[in-house]
N, C-alpha and C positions, 0 to 999 in steps of 0.2 A: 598426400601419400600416393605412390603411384604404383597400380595392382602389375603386381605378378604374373606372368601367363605361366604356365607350366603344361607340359606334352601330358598327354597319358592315354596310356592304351584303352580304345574303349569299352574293349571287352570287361577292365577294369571299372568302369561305368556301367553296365550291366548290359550293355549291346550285344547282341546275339551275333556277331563276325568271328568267332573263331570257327575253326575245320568243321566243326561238328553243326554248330548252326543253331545248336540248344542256348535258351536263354538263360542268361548271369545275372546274378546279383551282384549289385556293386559291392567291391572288396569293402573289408574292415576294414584293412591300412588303408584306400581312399579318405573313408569316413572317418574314420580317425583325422587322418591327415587333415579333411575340411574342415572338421571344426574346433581342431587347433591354428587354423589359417583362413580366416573366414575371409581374405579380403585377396587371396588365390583366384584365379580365371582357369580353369581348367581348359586345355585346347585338347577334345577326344582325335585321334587318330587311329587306324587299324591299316598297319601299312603292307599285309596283304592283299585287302581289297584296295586300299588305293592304287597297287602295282598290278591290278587286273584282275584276282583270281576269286571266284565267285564264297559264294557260301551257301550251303555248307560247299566242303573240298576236300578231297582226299587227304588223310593227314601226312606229314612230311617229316624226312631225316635231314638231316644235316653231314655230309660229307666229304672231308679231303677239300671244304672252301665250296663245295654246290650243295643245292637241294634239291632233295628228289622223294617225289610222291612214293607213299608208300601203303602196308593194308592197314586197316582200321581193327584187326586183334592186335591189343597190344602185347602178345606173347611173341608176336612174330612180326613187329615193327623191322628190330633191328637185323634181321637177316630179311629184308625184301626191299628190293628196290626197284622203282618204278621210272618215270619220266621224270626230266631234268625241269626243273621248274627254277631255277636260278635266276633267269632276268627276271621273273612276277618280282621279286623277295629285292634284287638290286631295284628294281622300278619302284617299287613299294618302300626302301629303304633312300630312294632319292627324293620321291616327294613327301615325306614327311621330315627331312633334311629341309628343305626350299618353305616349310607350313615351321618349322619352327623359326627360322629364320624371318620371315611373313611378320612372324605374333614378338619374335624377340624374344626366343623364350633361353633360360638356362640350365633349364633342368627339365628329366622327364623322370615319370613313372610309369614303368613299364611292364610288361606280363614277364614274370620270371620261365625260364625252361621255355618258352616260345622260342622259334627257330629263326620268328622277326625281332622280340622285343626283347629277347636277355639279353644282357651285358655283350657276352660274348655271341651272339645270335648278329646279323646282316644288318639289320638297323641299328640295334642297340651301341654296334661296334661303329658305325658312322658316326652317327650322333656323339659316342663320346671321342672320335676320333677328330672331331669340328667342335672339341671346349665343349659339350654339353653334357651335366650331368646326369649318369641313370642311376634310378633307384630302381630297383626289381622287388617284385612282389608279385601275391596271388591274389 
C-alpha cells in the first residue's frame, strides 16, 4: 500500500507561524482526520514563511488580487492599509506549489479565512488551480 502525502498548513499542526506568533494546538479536523487515516504522511507547510515573512508579522488584508499589512485591532482591520506585501504571499504560494509537487501530493488541508491557505486566499488558489485539492478548516 502506498502512503499518501497530503499538504497541511502547519499552523494546523500546532506550529506557532501564524502573524501573531502565539502557540496552536493542532486542529480537531487534523486529528480526526489522522486517526481515520492512520497510514496519511502529513507534509507541514506555512507558506508565509516560506515566501520570507517572519513571525510574528503584521496581520494582513487581502485586496483587489494584493496583500497589504495591516493593524492588529481587529475593529479597524478593514479600513487600514499598510505596505504591499504581495510577492512574500506569491513566493510563499510558489514554493509550497514546487514542496507539493516534491512529495506528489493531491490534496491539502489548509487554514480556512488565511489570506495564504483558504480556497480563495493566494496559495490555496494555486494549488487548486495545478489539480490539487483543498480542504479548509480551523
Amino acid at each position: 500500500m502506498t502512503t499518501e502525502n497530503i499538504l497541511v498548513s502547519a499552523c494546523l499542526l500546532g506550529t506557532a507561524c501564524r502573524w501573531h506568533g502565539e502557540e496552536q494546538r493542532t486542529s480537531s479536523f487534523v486529528k480526526k482526520f489522522m486517526a481515520a487515516n492512520p497510514d496519511v504522511n502529513f507534509v507541514p507547510v506555512c507558506p508565509e514563511v516560506l515566501g520570507g515573512l517572519p513571525t510574528p508579522r503584521p496581520p494582513v488584508k487581502r485586496k483587489q488580487g494584493r496583500v497589504y499589512e495591516t493593524c492588529p485591532e481587529k475593529e479597524n482591520r478593514k479600513n487600514v492599509t499598510g505596505k504591499d506585501v504581495t510577492k512574500f504571499f506569491l513566493d510563499g504560494a510558489e514554493k509550497t506549489l514546487a514542496i507539493a509537487a516534491e512529495h506528489h501530493c493531491k490534496r491539502a488541508i489548509l487554514c480556512k479565512f488565511s489570506p495564504s491557505c483558504d480556497v480563495k486566499g493566494v496559495t490555496g488558489r494555486l494549488l487548486t488551480d495545478n489539480g490539487i485539492e483543498v480542504i479548509n478548516t480551523f
